[in-house]
C-alpha positions as CSV (number, residue, x, y, z in Angstrom):
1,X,-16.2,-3.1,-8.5
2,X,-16.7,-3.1,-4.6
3,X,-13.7,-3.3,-2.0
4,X,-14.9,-5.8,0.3
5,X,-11.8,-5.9,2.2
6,X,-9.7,-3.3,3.1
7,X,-6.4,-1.9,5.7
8,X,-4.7,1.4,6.5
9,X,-0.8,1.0,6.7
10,X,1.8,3.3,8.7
11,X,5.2,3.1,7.5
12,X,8.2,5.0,8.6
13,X,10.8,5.5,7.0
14,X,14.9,6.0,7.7
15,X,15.5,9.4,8.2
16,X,15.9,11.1,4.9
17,X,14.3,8.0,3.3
18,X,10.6,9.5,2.5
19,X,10.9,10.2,-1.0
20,X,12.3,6.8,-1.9
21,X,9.9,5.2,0.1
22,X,6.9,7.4,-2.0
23,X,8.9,6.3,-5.0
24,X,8.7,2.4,-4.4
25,X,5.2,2.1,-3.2
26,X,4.3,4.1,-6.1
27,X,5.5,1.5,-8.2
28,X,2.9,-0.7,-6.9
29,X,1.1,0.9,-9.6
30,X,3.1,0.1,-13.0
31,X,1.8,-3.0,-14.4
32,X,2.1,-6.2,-13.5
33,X,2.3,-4.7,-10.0
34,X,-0.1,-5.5,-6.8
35,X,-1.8,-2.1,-7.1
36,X,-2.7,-2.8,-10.8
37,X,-4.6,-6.1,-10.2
38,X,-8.1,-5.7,-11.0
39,X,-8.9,-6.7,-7.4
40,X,-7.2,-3.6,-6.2
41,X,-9.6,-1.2,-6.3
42,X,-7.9,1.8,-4.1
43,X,-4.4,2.1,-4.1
44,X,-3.7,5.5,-2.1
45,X,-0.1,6.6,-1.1
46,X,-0.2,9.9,0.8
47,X,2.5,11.2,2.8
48,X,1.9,12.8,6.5
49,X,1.9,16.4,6.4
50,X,4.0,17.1,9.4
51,X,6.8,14.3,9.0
52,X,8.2,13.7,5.4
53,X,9.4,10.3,6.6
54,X,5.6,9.2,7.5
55,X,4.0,7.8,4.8
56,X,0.4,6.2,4.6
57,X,-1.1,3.5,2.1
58,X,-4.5,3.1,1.7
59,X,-5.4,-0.4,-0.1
60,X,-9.3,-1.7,-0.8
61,X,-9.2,-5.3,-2.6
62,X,-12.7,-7.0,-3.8
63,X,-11.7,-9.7,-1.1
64,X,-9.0,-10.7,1.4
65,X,-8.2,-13.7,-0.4
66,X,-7.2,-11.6,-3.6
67,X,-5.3,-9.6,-1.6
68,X,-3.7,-12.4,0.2
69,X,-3.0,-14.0,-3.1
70,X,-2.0,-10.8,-5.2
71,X,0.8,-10.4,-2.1
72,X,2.2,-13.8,-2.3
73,X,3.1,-13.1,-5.6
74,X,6.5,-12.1,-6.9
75,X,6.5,-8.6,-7.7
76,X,5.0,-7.8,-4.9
77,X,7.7,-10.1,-2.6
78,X,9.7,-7.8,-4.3
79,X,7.9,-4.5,-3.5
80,X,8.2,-5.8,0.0
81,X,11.6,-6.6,0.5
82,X,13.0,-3.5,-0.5
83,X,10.5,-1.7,1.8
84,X,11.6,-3.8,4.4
85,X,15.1,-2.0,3.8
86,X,13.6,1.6,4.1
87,X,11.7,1.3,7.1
88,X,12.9,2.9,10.2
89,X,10.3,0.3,12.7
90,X,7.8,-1.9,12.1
91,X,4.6,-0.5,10.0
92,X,1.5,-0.5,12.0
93,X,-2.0,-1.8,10.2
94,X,-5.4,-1.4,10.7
95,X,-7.8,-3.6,8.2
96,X,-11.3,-2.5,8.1
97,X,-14.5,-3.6,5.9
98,X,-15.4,-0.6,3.2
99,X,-18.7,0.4,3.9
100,X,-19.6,2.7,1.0
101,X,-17.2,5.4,-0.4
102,X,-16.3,7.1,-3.9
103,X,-13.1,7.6,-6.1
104,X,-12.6,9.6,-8.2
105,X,-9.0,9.3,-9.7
């Protein structure tokens, strides 16, 4: 399956907070969670190399509208609101159209 839809997010989080962060987004993986919908075709959580507290998600979705959909959902509300208690400023986006790409997880 082809991510038609796509974004880059920046999060940072309280001082300290890094890990825990990692730990929740990471959770966006377990099932039943955004990251396991069969529209979510890259779920990428990688952490900046020079600041612990920096962490970077990498989503692809077949379409904007699953995403969209997926997110309005509850366990991902609930992803989101205790993100929303981690974060040390707002997260910064960038949504981009996949081209062509490969995984390999």
């Amino acid at each position: 399956m082809l991510a038609n839809y796509g974004f880059n997010a920046t999060l940072t989080a309280r001082p300290g907070m890094g890990s825990r962060l990692v730990d929740l987004l990471l959770t966006g993986l377990d099932a039943g969670s955004p990251g396991a919908s069969e529209h979510c075709v890259v779920y990428l959580v990688s952490r900046s190399a020079s600041d612990p507290d920096v962490i970077h998600v990498t989503e692809g979705w077949t379409s904007e509208e699953d995403h969209h959909r997926i997110f309005a959902g509850e366990a991902a509300q609930a992803i989101v609101a205790q993100i929303t208690g981690l974060l040390a400023k707002e997260s910064e986006y960038t949504d981009y159209v996949p081209v062509l790409g490969r995984t390999a997880f």
